[in-house]
C-alpha positions as CSV (number, residue, x, y, z in Angstrom):
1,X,0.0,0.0,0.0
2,X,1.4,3.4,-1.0
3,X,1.5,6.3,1.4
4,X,-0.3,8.0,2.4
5,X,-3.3,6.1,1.5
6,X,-7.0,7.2,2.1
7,X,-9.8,4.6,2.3
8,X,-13.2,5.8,1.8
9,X,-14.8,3.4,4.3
10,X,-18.2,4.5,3.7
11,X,-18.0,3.0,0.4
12,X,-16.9,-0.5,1.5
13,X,-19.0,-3.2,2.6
14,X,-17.1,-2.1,6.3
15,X,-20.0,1.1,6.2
16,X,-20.4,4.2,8.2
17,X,-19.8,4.1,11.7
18,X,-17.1,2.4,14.0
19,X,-19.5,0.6,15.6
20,X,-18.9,-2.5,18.0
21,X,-18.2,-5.5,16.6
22,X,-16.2,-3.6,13.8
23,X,-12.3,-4.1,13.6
24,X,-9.8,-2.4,11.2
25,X,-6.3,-4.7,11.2
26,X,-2.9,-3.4,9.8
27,X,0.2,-5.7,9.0
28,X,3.2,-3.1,9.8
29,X,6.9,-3.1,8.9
30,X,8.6,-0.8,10.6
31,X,11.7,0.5,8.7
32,X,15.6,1.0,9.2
33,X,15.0,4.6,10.4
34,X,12.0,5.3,11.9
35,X,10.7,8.7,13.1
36,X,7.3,8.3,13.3
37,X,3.0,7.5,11.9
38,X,0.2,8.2,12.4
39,X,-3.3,6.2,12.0
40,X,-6.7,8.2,12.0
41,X,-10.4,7.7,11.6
42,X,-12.3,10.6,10.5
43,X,-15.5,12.0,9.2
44,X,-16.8,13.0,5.6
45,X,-14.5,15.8,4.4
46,X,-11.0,16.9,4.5
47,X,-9.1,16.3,7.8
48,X,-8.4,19.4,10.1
49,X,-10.5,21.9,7.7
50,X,-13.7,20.6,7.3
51,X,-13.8,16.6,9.1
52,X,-13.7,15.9,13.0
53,X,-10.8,13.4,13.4
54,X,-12.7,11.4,16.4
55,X,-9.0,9.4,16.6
56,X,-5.5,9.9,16.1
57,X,-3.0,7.5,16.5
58,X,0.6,8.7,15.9
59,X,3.4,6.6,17.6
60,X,6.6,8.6,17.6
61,X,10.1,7.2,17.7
62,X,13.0,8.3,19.9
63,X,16.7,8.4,19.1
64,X,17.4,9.7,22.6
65,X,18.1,8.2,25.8
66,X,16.3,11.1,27.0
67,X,13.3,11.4,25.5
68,X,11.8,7.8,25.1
69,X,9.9,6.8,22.4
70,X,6.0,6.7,22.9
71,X,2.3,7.0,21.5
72,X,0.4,9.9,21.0
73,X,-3.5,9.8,21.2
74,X,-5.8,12.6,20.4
75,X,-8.7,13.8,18.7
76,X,-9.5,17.1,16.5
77,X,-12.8,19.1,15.9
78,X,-13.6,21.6,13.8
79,X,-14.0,24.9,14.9
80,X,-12.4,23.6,17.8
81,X,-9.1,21.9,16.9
82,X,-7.4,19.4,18.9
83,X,-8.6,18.0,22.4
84,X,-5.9,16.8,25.7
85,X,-3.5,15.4,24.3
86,X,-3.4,11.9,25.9
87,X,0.5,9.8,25.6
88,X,2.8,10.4,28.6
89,X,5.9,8.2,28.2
90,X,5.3,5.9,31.4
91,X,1.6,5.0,30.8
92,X,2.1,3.0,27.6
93,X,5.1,0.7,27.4
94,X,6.5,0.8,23.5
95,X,5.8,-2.2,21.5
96,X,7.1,-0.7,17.7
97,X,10.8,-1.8,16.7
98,X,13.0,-1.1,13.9
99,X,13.4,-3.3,11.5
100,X,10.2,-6.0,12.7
101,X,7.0,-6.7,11.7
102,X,3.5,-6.4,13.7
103,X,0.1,-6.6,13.7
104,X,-1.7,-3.4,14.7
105,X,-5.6,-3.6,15.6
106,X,-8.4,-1.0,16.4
107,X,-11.1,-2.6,17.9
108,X,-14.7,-0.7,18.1
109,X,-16.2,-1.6,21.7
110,X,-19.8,-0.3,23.5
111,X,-20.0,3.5,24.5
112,X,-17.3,4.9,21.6
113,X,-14.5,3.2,23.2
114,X,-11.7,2.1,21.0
115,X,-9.0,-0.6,21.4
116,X,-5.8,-1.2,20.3
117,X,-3.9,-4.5,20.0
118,X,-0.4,-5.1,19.0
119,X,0.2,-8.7,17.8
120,X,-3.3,-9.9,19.7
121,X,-2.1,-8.3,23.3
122,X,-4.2,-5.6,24.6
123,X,-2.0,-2.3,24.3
124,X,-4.6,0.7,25.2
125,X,-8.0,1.9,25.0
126,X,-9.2,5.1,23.7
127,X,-12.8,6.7,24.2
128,X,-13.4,10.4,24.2
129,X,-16.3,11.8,21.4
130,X,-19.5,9.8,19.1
131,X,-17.4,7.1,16.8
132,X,-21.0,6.9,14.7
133,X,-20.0,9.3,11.6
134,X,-16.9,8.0,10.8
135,X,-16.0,7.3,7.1
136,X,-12.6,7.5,6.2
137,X,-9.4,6.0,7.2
138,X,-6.1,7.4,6.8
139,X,-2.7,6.0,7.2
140,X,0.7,7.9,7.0
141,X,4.2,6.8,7.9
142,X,6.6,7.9,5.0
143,X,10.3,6.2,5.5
144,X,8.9,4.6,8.5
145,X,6.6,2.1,8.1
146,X,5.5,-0.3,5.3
147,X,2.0,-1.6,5.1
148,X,1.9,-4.9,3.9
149,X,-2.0,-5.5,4.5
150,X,-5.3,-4.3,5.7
151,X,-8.0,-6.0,6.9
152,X,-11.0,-4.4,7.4
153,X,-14.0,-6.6,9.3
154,X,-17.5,-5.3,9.4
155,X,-20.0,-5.3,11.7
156,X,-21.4,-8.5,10.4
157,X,-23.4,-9.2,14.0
158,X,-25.9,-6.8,12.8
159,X,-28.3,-5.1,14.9
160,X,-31.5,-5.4,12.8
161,X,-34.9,-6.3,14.4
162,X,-34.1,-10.5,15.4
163,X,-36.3,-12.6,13.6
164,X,-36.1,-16.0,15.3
165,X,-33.4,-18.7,15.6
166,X,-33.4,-22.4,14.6
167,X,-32.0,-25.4,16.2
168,X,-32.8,-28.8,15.3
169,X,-30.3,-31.0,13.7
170,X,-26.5,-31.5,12.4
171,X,-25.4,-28.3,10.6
172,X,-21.7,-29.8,9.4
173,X,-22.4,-31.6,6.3
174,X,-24.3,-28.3,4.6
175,X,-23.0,-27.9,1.2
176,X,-25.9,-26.1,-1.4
177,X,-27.9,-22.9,-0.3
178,X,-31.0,-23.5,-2.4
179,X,-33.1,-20.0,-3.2
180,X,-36.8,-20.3,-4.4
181,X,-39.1,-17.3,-5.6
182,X,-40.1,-17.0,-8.8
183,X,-41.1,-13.6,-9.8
184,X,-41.3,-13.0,-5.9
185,X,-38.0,-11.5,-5.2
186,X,-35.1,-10.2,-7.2
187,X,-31.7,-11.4,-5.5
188,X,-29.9,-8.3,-5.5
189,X,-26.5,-9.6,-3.9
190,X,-25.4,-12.4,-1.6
191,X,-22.6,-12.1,1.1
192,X,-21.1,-15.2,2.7
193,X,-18.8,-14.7,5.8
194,X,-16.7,-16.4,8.3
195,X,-16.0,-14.7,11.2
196,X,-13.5,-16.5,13.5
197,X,-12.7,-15.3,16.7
198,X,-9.4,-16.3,18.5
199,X,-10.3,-16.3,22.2
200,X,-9.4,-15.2,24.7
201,X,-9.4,-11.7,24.8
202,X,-8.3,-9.5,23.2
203,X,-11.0,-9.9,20.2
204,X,-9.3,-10.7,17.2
205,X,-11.2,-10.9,13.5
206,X,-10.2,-12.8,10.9
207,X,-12.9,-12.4,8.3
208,X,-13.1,-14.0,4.8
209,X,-16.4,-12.6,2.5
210,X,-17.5,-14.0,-0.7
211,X,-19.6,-11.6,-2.7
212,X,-22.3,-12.7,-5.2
213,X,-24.2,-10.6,-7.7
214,X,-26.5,-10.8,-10.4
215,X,-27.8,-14.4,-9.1
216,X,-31.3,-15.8,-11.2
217,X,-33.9,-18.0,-9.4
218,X,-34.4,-20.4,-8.5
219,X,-30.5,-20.8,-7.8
220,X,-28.5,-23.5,-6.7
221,X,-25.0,-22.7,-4.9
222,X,-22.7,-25.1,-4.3
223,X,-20.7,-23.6,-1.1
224,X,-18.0,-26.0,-1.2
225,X,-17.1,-24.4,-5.0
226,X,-16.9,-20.6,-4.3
227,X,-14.9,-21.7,-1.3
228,X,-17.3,-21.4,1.9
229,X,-16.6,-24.7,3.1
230,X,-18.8,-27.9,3.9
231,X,-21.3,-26.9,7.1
232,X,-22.8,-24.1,8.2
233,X,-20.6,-23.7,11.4
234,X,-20.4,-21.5,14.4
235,X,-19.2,-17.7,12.9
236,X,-20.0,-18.7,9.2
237,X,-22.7,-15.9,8.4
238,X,-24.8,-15.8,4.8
239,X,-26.5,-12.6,4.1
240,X,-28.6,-12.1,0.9
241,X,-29.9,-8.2,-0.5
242,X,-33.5,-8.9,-2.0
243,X,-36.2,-6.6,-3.2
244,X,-39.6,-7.8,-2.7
245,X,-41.2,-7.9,-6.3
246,X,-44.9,-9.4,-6.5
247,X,-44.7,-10.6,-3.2
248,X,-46.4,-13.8,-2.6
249,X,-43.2,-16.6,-0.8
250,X,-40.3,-17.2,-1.1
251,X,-37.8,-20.2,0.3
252,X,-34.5,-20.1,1.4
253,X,-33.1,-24.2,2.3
254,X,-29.7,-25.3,3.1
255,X,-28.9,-28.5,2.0
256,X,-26.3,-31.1,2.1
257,X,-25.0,-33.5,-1.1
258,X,-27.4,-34.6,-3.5
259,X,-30.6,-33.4,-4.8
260,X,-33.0,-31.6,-2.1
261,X,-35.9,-33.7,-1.1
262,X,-35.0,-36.4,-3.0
263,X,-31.4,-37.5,-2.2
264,X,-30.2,-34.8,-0.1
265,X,-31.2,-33.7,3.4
266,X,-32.7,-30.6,4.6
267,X,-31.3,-29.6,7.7
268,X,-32.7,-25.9,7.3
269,X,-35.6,-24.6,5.6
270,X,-36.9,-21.2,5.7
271,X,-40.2,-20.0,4.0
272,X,-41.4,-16.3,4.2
273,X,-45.5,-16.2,3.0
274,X,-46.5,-12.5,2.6
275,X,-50.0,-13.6,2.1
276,X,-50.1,-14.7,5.6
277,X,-47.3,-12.3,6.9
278,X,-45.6,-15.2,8.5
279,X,-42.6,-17.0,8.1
280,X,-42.2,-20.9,9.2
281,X,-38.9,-23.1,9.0
């Protein structure tokens, strides 16, 4: 990734907001020289003129015995400009080094609060102004850092009105997600994710998303194919964008090897009837 580098966040599946459950993961080289980077998530607009910067990360590099090295924390409104400066050199111990690689990880948690892990250890927390309106990510560290990746990871636990849940049977030979509707629906988009957590704390989000567009029904998808995996397992998520047409039902079944209802099982079945507003499984 070339520096600096400005991600319109809004734009990404990741969405407004750094909202819990959200996690933004950086794979960091530090260089030969370092002096210094900085990370921050900020608002629509252009930073310091017309965006609020609700966090700035900049670690700073020493090359003095007598001024150690340490992180600087902060956050910048407009009309306002920058709050308390928060990064005294004996309250966070320095985990960068010259010349090593590390993973870097802002974590969204309840009541704005923001933390940071360095190679899955707990480093700091951060929580000062509303986290909601942020958009943009920006990343700077010119002849100090090299950014090998970034992972952003979505709110996928969504916090949409909960519909029901389902448990019945064996879930880890799934392999087809069968979609029936007719002229019902039109399947706008389908995302498949894994979410894996590593336990314990601190939270840690590996997440690997399979996009699908322009999909007819009925449609067949072989999940083993596009690379989901056999079963439907604890963190695997499937969401699906569809725009009610001539509603009348529609079914959604996940199925395992062979043909459904004939050679394959069933272990989930979902059916929405509008003309009965209900839906049964």
């Amino acid at each position: 990734m070339e520096l600096p580098a400005t991600i319109n966040l809004s734009q990404l599946s990741f969405g407004r907001g750094f909202l819990p459950d959200k996690s933004i993961e950086i794979n960091i080289t530090v260089l030969a020289n370092p002096d210094q980077f900085v990370v921050n998530l900020f608002e629509d607009g252009i930073m310091q003129e017309t965006a609020d910067i609700p966090f700035h990360f900049k670690p700073l590099f020493s090359h003095s015995l007598l001024y150690p090295s340490y992180v600087y924390r902060n956050n910048w409104i407009k009309n306002k400009g920058w709050g308390e400066g928060d990064g005294g050199f004996d309250r966070v111990g320095f985990r960068f080094r010259a010349g090593r690689t590390f993973i870097l990880e802002f974590v969204a948690a309840p009541k704005n609060t923001i933390i940071v892990n360095v190679n899955n250890k707990s480093f700091l927390t951060f929580r000062r102004v509303d986290l909601s309106q942020i958009s943009q990510l920006y990343i700077d560290g010119r002849g100090t850092i090299r950014v090998n990746s970034l992972t952003l990871c979505p709110q996928i636990y969504l916090n949409n009105q909960h519909v029901g849940s389902f448990s019945r049977v064996d879930l880890s030979e799934i392999s087809q997600l069968y979609i029936e509707g007719g002229n019902t629906i039109q399947l706008n988009s389908m995302t498949l994710c894994t979410k894996i957590p590593s336990p314990p704390t601190p939270p840690f989000c590996d997440i690997r998303q399979i996009e699908l567009n322009n999909l007819k029904i009925p449609s067949i998808i072989d999940l083993e194919e596009i690379g989901f995996r056999r079963g439907f397992t604890y963190a695997k998520i499937i969401r699906i964008l569809g725009t009610a047409t001539a509603p009348t039902n529609f079914d959604i079944s996940l199925v395992e090897d062979g043909i459904p209802e004939e050679t394959a099982d069933i272990p989930f079945h979902f059916s929405a009837d509008f003309a009965q507003n209900e839906v049964s499984e």
